[in-house]
KOLGU-18011 format. One record per residue (C-alpha): x, y, z. Coordinates in steps of 0.001 Angstrom, whole numbers, m for minus. Example, Ala and Ser with C-alpha at 12.3 -4.5 7.8 and 13.67 -1.06 7.14 Angstrom:
# KOLGU-18011
[[12300, m4500, 7800]]
[[13670, m1060, 7140]]
# end
This chain:
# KOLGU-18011
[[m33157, 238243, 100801]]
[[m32113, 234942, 99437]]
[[m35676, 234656, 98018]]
[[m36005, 237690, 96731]]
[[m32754, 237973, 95150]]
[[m33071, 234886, 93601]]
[[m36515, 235731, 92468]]
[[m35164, 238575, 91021]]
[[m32594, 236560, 89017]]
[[m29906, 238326, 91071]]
[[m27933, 234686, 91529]]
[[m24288, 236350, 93568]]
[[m26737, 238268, 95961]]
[[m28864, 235381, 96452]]
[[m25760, 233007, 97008]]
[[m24289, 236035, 99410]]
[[m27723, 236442, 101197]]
[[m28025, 232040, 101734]]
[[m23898, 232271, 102738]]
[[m24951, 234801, 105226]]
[[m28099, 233175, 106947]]
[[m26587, 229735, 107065]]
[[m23432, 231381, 108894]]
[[m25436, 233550, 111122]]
[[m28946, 231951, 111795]]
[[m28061, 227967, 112320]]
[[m30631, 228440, 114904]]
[[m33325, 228882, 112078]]
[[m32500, 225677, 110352]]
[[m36000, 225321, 108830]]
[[m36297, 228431, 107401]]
[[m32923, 227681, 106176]]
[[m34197, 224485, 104280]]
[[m37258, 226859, 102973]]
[[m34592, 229219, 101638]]
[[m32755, 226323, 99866]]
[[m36073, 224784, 98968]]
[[m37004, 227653, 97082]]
[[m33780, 228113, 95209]]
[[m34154, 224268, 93888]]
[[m31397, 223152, 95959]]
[[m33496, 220113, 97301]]
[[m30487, 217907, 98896]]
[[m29609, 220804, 101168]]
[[m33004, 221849, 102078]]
[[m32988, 217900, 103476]]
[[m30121, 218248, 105449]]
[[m31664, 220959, 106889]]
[[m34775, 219894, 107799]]
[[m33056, 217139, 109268]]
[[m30745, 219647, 111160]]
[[m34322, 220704, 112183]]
[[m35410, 217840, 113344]]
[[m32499, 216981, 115771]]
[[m32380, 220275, 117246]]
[[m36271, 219564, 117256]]
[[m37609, 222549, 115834]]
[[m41294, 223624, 116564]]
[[m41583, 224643, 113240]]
[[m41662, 220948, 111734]]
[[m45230, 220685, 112544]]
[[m45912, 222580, 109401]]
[[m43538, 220684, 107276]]
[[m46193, 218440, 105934]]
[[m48689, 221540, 104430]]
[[m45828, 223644, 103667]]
[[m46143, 224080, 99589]]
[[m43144, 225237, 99090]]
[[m42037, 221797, 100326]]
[[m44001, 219721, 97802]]
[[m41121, 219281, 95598]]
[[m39473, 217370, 98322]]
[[m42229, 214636, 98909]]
[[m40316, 212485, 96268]]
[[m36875, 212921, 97912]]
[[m36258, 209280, 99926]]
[[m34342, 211059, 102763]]
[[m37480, 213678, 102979]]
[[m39977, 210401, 102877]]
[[m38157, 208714, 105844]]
[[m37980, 212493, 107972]]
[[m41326, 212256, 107678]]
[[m42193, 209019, 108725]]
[[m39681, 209490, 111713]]
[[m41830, 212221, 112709]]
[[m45004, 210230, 112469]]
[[m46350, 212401, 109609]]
[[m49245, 210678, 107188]]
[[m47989, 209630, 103732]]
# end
């Protein structure tokens, strides 16, 4: 919904839909950094992914062919996640 809503330019229900899943699904945290990804909220989607990464989350193998992530190859903290995980530059 957090897509979709912002997609839809619907910004509150977006916001409400992102409160929601970060409240309810920490469990998820890299489709949480996806969500924030998407909305251009770069610095949280790295905190995620991070969250991700010390909970280590089977889902970071595709964080390195994930488009949706390319925005975040020129984020520092994103550069030295993926070196951590031993991920090509």
């Amino acid at each position: 919904m957090v897509v979709i809503n912002a997609k839809g330019g619907k910004k509150k229900e977006s916001d409400r839909a992102r409160n929601q899943l970060t409240e309810k699904y920490t469990n998820l945290p890299y489709y949480i950094a996806l969500a924030y990804t998407y909305i251009g909220e770069i610095e949280k989607a790295v905190d995620w992914l991070e969250t991700a990464y010390m909970n280590k989350d089977n889902n970071l193998v595709y964080v390195n062919v994930e488009p949706l992530f390319i925005n975040l190859r020129t984020n520092s903290r994103f550069s030295k996640l993926m070196q951590q995980m031993n991920f090509p530059k």
